[in-house]
N, CA, C and O atoms as a CHARMM CRD file, in Angstrom:
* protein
*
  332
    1    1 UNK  N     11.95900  -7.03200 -28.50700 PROA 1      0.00000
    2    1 UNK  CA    12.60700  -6.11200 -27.59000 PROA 1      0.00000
    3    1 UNK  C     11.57200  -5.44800 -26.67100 PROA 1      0.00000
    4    1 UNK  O     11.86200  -5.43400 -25.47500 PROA 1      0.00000
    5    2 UNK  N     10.49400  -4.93700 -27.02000 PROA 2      0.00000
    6    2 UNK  CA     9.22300  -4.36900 -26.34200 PROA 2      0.00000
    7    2 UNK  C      8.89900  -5.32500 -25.22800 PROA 2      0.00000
    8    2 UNK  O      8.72800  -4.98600 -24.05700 PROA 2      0.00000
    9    3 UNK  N      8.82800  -6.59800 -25.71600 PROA 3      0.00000
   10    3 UNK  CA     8.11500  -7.91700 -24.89700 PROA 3      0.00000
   11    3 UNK  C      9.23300  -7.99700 -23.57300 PROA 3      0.00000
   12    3 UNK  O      8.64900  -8.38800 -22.56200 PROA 3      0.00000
   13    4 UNK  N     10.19900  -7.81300 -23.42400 PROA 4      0.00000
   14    4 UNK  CA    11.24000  -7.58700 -22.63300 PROA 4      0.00000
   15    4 UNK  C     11.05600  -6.46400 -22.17100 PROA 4      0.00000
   16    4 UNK  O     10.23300  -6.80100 -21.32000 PROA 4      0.00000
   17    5 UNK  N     11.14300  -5.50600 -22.05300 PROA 5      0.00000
   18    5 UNK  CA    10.70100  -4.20800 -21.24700 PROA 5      0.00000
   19    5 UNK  C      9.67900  -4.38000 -20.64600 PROA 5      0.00000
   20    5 UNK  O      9.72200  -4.16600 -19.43400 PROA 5      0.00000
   21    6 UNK  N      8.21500  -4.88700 -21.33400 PROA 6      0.00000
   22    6 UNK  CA     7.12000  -5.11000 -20.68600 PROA 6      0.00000
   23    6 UNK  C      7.18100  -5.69600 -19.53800 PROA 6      0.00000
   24    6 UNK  O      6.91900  -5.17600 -18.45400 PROA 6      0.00000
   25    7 UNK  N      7.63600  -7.14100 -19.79800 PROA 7      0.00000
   26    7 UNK  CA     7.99600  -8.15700 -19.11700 PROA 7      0.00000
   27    7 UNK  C      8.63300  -7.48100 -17.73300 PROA 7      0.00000
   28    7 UNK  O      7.99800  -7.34600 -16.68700 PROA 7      0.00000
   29    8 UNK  N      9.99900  -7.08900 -17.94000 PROA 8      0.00000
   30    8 UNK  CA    10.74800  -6.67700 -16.87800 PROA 8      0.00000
   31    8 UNK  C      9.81300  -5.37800 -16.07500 PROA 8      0.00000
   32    8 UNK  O      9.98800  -5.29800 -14.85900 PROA 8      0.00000
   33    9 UNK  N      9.15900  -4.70400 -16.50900 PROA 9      0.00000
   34    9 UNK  CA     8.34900  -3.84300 -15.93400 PROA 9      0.00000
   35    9 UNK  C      7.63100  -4.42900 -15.16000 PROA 9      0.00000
   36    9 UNK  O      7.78400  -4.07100 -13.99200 PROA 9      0.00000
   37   10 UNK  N      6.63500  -5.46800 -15.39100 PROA 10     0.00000
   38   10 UNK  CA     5.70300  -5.99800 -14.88700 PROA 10     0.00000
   39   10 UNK  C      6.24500  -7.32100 -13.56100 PROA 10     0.00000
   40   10 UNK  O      5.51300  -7.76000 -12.67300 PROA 10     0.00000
   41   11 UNK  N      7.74300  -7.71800 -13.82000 PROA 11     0.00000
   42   11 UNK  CA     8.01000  -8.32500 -12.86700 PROA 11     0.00000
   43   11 UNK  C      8.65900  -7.26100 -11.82100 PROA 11     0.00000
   44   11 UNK  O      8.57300  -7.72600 -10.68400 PROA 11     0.00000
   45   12 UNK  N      9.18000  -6.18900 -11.83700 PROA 12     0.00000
   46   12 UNK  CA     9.23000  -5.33100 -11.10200 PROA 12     0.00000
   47   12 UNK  C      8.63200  -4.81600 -10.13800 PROA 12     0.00000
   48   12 UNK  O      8.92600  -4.66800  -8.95200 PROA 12     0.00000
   49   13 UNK  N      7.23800  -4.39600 -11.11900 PROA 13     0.00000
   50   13 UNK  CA     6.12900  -4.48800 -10.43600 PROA 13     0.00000
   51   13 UNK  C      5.67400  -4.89200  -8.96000 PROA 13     0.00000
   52   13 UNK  O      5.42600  -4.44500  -7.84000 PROA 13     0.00000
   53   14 UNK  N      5.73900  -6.09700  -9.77100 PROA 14     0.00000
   54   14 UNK  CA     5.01900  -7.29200  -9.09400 PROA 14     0.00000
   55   14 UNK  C      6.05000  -7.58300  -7.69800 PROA 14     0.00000
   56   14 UNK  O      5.64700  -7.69500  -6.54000 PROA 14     0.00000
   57   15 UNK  N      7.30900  -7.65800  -8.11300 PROA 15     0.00000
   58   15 UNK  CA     8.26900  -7.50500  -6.79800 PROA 15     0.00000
   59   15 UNK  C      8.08100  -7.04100  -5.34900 PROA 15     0.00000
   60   15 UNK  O      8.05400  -7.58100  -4.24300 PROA 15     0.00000
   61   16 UNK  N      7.89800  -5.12000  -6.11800 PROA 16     0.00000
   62   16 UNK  CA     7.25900  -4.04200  -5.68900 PROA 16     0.00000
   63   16 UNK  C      6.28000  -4.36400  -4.38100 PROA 16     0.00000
   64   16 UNK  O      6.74900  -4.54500  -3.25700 PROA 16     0.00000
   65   17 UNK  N      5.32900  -4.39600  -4.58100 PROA 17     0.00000
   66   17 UNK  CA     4.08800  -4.93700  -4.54000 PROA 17     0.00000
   67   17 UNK  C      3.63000  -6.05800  -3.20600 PROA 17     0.00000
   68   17 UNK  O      2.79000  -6.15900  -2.31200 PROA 17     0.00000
   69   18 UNK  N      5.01300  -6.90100  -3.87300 PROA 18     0.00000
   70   18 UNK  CA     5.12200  -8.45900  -2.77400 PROA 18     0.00000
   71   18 UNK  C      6.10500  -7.75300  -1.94900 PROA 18     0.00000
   72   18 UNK  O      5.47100  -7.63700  -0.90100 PROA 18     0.00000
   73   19 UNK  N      7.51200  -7.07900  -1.69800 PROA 19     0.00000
   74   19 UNK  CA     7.53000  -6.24900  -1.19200 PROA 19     0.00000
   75   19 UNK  C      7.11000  -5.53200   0.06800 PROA 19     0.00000
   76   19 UNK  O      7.33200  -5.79700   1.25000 PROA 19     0.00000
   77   20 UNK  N      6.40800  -4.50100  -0.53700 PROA 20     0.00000
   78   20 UNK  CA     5.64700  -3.80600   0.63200 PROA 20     0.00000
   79   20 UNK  C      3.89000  -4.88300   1.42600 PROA 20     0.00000
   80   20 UNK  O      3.29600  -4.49700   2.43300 PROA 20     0.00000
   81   21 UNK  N      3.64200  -5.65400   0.92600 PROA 21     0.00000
   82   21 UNK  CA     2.95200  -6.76800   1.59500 PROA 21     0.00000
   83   21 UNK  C      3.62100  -7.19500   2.80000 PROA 21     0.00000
   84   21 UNK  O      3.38500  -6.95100   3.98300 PROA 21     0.00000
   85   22 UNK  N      4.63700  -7.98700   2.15100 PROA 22     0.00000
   86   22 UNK  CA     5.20300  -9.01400   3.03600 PROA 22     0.00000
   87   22 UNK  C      6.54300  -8.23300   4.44500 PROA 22     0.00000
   88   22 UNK  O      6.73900  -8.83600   5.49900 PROA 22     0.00000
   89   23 UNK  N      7.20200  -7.00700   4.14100 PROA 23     0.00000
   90   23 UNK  CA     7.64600  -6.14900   4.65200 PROA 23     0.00000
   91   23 UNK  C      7.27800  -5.13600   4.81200 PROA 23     0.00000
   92   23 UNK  O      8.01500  -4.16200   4.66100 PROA 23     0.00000
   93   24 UNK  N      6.07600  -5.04500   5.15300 PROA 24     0.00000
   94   24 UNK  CA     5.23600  -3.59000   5.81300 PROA 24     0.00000
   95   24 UNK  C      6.14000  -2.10500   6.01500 PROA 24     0.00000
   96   24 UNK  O      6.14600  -1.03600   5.40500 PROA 24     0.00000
   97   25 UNK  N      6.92200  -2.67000   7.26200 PROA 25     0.00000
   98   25 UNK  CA     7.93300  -1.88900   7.87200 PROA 25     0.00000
   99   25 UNK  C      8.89700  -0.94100   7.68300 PROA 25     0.00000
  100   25 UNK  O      9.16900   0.22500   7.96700 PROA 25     0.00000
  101   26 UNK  N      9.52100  -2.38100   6.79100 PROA 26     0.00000
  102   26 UNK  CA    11.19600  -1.83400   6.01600 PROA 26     0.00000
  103   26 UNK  C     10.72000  -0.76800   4.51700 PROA 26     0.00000
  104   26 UNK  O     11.29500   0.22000   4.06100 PROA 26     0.00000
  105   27 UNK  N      9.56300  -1.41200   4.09800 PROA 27     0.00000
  106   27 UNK  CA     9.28300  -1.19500   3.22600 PROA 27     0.00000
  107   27 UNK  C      8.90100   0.31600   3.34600 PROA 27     0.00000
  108   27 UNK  O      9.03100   0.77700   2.21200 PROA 27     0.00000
  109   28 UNK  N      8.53000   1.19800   4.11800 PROA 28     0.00000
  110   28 UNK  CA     8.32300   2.03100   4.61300 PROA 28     0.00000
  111   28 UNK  C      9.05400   3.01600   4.93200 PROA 28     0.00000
  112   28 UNK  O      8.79600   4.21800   4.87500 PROA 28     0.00000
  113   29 UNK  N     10.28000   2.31600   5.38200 PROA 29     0.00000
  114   29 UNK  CA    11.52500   2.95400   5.80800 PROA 29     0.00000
  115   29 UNK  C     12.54300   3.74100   4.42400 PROA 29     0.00000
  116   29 UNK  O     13.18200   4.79200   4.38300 PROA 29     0.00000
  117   30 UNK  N     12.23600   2.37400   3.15700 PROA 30     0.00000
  118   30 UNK  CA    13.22700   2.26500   2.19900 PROA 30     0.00000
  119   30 UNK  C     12.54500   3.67200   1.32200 PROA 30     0.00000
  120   30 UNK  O     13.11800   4.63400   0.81000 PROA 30     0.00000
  121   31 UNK  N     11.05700   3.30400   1.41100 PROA 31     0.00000
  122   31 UNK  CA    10.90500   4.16300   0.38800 PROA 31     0.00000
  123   31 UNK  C     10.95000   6.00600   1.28300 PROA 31     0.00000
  124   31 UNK  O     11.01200   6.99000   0.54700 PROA 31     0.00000
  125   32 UNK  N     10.91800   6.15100   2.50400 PROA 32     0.00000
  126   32 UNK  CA    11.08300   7.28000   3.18300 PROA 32     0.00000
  127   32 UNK  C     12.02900   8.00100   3.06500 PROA 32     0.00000
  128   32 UNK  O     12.06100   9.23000   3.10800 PROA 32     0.00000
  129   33 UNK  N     13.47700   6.71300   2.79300 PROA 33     0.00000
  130   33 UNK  CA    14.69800   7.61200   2.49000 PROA 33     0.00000
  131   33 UNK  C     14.49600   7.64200   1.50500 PROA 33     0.00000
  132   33 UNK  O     14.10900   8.76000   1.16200 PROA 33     0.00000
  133   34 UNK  N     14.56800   6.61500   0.37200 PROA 34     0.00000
  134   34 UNK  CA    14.44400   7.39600  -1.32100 PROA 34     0.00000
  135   34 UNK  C     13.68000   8.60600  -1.57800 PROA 34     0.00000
  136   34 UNK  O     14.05300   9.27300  -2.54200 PROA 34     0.00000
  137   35 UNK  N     12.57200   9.06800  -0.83100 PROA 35     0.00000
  138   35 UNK  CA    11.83600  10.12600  -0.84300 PROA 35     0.00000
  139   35 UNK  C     12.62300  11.45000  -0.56400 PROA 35     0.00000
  140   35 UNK  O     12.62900  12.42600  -1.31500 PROA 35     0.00000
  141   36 UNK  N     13.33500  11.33000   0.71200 PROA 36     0.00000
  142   36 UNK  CA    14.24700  11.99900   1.64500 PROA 36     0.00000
  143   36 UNK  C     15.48300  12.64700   0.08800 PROA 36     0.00000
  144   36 UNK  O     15.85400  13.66500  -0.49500 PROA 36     0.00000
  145   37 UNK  N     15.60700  11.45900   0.10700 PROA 37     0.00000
  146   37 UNK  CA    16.77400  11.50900  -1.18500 PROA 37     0.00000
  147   37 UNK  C     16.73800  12.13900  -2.21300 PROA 37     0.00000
  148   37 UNK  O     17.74100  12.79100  -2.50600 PROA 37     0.00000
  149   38 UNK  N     15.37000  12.15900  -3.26000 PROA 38     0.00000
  150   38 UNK  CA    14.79100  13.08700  -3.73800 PROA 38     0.00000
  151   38 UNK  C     14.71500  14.06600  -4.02100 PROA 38     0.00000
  152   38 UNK  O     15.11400  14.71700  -4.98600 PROA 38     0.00000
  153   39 UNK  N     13.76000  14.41700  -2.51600 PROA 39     0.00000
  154   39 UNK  CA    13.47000  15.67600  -2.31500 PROA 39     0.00000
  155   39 UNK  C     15.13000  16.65300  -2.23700 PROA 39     0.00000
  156   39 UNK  O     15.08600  17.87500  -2.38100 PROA 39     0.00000
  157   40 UNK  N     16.21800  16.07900  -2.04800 PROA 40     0.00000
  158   40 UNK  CA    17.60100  16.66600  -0.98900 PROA 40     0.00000
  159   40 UNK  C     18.06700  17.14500  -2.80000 PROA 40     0.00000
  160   40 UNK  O     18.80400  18.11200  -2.99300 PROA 40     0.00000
  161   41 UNK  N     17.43000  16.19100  -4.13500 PROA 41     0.00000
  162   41 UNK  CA    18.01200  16.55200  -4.97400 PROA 41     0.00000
  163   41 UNK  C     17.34500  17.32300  -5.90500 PROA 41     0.00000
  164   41 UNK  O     17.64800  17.45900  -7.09100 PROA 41     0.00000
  165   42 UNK  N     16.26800  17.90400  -5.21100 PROA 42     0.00000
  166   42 UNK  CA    14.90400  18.75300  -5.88100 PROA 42     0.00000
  167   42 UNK  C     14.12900  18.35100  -6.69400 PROA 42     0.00000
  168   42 UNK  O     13.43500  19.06200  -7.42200 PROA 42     0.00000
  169   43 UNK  N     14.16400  16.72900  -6.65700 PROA 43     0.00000
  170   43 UNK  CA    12.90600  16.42000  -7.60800 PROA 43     0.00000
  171   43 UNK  C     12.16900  15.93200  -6.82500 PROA 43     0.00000
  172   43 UNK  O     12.11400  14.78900  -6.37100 PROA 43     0.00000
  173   44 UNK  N     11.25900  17.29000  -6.55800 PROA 44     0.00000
  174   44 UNK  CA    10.18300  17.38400  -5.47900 PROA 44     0.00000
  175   44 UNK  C      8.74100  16.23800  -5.73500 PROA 44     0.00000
  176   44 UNK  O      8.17500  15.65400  -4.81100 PROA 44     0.00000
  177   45 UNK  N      8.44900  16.14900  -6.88600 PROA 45     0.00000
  178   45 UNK  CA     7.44400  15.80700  -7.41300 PROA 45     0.00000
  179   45 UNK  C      7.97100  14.01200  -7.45200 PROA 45     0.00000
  180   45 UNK  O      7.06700  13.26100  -7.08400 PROA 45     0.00000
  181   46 UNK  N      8.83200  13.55300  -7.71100 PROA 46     0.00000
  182   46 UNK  CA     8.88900  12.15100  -7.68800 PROA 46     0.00000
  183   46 UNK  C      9.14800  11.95000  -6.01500 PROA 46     0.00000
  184   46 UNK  O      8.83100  10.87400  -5.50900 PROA 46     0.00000
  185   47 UNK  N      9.84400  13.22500  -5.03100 PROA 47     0.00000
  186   47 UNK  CA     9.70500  12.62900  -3.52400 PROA 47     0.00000
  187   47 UNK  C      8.61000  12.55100  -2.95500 PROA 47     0.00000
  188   47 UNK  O      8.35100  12.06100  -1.85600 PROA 47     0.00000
  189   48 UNK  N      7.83300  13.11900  -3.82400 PROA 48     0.00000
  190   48 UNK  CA     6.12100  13.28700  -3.18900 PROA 48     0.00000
  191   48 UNK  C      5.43200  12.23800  -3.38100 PROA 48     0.00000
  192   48 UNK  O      4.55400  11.78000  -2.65000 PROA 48     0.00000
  193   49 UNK  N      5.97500  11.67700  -4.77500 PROA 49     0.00000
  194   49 UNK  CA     5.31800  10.26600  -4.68100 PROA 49     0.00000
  195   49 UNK  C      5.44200   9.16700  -4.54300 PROA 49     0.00000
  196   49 UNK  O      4.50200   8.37400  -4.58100 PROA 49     0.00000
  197   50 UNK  N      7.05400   8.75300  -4.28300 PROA 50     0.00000
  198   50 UNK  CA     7.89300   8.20900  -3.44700 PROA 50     0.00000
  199   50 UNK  C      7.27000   7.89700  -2.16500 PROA 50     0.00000
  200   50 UNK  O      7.09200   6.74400  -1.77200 PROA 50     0.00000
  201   51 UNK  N      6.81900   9.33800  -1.28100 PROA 51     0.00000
  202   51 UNK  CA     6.58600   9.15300   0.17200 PROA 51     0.00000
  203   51 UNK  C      4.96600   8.29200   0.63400 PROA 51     0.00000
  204   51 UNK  O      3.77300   8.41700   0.35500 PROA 51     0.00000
  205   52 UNK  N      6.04800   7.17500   1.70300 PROA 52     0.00000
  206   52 UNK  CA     4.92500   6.20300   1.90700 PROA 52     0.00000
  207   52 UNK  C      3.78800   7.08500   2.36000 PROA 52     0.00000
  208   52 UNK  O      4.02100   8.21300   2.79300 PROA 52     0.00000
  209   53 UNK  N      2.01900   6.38600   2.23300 PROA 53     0.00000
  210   53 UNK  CA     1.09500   7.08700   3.14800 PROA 53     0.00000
  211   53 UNK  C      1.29000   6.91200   4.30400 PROA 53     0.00000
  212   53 UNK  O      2.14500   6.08000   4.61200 PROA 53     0.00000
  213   54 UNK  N      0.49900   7.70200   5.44600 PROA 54     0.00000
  214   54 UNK  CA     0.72700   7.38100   6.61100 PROA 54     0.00000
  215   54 UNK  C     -0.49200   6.55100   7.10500 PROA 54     0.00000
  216   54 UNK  O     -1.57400   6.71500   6.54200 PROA 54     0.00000
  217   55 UNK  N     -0.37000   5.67200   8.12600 PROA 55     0.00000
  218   55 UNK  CA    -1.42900   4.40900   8.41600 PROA 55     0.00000
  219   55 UNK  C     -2.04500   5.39000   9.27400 PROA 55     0.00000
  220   55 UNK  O     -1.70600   6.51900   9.63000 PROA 55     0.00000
  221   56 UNK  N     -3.45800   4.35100   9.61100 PROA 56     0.00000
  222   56 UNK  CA    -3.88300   4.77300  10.17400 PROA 56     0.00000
  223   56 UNK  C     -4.51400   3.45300  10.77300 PROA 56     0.00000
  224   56 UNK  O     -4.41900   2.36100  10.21300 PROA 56     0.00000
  225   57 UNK  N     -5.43200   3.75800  12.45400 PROA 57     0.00000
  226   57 UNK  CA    -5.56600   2.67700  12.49400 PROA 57     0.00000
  227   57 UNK  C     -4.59600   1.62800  13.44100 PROA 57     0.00000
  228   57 UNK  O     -3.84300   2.06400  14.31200 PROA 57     0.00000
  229   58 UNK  N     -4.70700   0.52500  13.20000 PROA 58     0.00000
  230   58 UNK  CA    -3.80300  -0.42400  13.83300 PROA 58     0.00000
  231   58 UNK  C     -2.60900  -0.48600  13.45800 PROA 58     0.00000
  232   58 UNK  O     -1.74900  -0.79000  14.28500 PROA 58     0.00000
  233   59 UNK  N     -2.19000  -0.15200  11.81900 PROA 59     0.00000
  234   59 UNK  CA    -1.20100  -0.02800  11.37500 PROA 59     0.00000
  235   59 UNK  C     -0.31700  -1.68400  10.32800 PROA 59     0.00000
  236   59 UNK  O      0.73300  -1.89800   9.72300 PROA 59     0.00000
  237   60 UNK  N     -1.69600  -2.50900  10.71900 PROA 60     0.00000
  238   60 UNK  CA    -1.19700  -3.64200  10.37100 PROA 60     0.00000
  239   60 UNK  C     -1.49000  -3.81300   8.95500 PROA 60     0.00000
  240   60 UNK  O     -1.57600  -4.98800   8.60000 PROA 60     0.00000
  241   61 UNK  N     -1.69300  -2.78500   7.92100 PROA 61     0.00000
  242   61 UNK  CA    -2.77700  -2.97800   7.00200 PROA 61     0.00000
  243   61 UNK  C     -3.68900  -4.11100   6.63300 PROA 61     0.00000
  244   61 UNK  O     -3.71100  -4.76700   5.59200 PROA 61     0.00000
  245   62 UNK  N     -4.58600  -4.22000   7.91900 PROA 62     0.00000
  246   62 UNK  CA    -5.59100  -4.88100   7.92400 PROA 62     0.00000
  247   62 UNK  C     -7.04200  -4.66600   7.45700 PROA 62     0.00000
  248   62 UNK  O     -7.77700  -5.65300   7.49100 PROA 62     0.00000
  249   63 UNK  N     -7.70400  -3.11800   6.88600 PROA 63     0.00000
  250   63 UNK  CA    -8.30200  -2.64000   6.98700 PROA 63     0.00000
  251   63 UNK  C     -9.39400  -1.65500   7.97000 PROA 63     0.00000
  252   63 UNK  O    -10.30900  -0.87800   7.69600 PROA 63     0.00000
  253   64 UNK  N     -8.90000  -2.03500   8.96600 PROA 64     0.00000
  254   64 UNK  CA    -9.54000  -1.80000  10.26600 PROA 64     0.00000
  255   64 UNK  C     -8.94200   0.07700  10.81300 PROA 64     0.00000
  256   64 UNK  O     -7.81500   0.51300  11.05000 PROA 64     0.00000
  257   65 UNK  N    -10.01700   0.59900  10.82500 PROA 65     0.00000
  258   65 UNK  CA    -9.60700   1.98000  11.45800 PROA 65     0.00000
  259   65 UNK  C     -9.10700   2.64500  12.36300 PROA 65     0.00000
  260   65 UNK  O     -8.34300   1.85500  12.91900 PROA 65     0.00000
  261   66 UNK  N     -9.04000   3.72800  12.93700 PROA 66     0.00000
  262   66 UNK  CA    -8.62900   4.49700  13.85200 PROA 66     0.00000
  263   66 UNK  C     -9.82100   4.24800  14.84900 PROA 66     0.00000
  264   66 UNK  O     -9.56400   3.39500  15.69700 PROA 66     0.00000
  265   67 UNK  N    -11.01000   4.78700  14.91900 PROA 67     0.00000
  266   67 UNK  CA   -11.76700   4.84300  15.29000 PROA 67     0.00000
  267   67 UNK  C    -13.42700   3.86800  15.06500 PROA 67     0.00000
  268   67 UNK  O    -13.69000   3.34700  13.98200 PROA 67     0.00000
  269   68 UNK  N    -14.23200   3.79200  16.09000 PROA 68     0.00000
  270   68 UNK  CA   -15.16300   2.28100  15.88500 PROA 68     0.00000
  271   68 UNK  C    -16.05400   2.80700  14.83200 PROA 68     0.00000
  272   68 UNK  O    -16.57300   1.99100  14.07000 PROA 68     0.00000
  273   69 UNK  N    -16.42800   4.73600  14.61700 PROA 69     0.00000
  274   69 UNK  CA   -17.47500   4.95300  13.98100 PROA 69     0.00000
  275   69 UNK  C    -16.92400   4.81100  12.36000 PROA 69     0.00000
  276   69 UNK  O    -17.77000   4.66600  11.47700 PROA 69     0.00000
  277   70 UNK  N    -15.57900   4.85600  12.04100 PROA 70     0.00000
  278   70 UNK  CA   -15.53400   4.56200  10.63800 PROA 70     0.00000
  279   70 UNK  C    -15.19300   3.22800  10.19000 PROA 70     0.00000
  280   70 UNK  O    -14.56900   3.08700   9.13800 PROA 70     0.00000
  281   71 UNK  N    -15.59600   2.09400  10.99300 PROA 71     0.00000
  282   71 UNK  CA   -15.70100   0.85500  10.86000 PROA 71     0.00000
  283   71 UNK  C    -16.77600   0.58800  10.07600 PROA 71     0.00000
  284   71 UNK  O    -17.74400   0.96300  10.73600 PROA 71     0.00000
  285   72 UNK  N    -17.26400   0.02100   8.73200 PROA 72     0.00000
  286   72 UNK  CA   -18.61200  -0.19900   8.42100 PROA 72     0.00000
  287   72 UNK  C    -19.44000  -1.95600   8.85800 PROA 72     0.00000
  288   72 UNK  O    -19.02700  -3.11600   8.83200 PROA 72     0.00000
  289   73 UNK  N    -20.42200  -1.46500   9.13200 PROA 73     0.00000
  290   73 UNK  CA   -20.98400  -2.41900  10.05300 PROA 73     0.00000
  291   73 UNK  C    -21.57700  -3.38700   8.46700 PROA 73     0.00000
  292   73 UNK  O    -22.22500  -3.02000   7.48700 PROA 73     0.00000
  293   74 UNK  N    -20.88300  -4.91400   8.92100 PROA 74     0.00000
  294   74 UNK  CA   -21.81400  -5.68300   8.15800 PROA 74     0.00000
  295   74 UNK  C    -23.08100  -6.20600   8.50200 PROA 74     0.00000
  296   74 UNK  O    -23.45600  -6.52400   9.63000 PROA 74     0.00000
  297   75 UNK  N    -23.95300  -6.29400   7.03600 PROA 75     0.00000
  298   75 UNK  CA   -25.62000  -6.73800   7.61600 PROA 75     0.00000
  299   75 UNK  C    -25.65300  -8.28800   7.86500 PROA 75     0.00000
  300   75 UNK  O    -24.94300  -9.06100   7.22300 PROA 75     0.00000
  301   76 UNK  N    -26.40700  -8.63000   8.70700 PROA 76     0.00000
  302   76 UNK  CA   -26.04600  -9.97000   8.96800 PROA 76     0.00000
  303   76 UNK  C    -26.99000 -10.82600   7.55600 PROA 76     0.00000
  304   76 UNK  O    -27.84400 -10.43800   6.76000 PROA 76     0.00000
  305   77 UNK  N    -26.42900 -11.87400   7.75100 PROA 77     0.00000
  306   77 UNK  CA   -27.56500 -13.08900   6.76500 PROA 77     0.00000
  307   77 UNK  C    -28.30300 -13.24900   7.38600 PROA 77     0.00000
  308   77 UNK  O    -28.23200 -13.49300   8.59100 PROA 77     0.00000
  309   78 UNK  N    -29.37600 -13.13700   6.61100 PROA 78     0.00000
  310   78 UNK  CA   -30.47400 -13.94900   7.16900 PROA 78     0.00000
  311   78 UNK  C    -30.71600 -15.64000   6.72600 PROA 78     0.00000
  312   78 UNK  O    -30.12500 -16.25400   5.83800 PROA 78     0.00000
  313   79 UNK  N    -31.52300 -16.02100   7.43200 PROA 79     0.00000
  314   79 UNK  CA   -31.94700 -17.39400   6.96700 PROA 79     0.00000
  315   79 UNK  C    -33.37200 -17.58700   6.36100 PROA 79     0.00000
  316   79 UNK  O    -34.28400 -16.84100   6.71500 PROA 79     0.00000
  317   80 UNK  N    -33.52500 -18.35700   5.65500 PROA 80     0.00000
  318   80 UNK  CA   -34.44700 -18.39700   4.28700 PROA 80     0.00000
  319   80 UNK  C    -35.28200 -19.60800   5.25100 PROA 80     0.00000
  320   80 UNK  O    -34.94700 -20.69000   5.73500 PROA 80     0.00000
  321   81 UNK  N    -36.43300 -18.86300   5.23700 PROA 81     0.00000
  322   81 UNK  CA   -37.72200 -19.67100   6.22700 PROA 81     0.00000
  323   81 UNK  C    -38.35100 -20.37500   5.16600 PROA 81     0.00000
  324   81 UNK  O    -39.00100 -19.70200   4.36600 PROA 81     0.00000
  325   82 UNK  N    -38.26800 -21.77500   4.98900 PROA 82     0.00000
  326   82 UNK  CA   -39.77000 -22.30200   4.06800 PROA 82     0.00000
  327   82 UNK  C    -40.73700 -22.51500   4.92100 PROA 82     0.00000
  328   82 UNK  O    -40.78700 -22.73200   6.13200 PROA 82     0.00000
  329   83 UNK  N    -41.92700 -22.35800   3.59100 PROA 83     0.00000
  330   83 UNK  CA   -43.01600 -22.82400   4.46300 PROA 83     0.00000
  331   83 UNK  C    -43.64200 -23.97100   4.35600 PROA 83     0.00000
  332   83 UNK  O    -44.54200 -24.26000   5.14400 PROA 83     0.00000
C-alpha cells in the first residue's frame, strides 16, 4: 500500500514538473489562479507557495538575465601547446 502512494506521488511529481517545462505559460496562469484561490480561502501560506516566481530576464527560462552584468562570463579553453 505505501509502494502505491510513493509511486503515485512521484508520478505526480514528475507530471508536475514536465508540465511547467513544456507549458511555461499556462502553467503559470494555472498555478496563479490556484494561488488566487487559496489565498480567497485564507490559506495564506499554501497561496504563497502556490504563487509562480516571477521571471526575469527573457522570460524563456533559458537562464539568461535581465541585464549583461549578471550574465557570468565563461573562461575560454585553452589549447595544450606540445613541445
Amino acid at each position: 500500500m505505501i509502494e502505491v502512494v510513493i509511486v503515485a506521488a512521484l508520478v505526480m511529481w514528475s507530471a508536475i514538473v514536465v508540465f511547467k517545462k513544456v507549458f511555461p505559460t499556462t502553467a503559470n496562469s494555472v498555478f496563479m489562479q490556484l494561488s488566487s484561490f487559496c489565498a480567497k480561502q485564507g490559506w495564506a501560506t499554501l497561496g504563497e507557495w502556490l504563487k509562480p516566481a516571477m521571471v526575469s530576464g527573457c522570460g524563456g527560462s533559458c537562464g539568461c538575465s535581465a541585464n549583461e552584468d549578471q550574465v557570468q562570463k565563461k573562461t575560454e579553453v585553452q589549447a595544450v601547446k606540445w613541445k
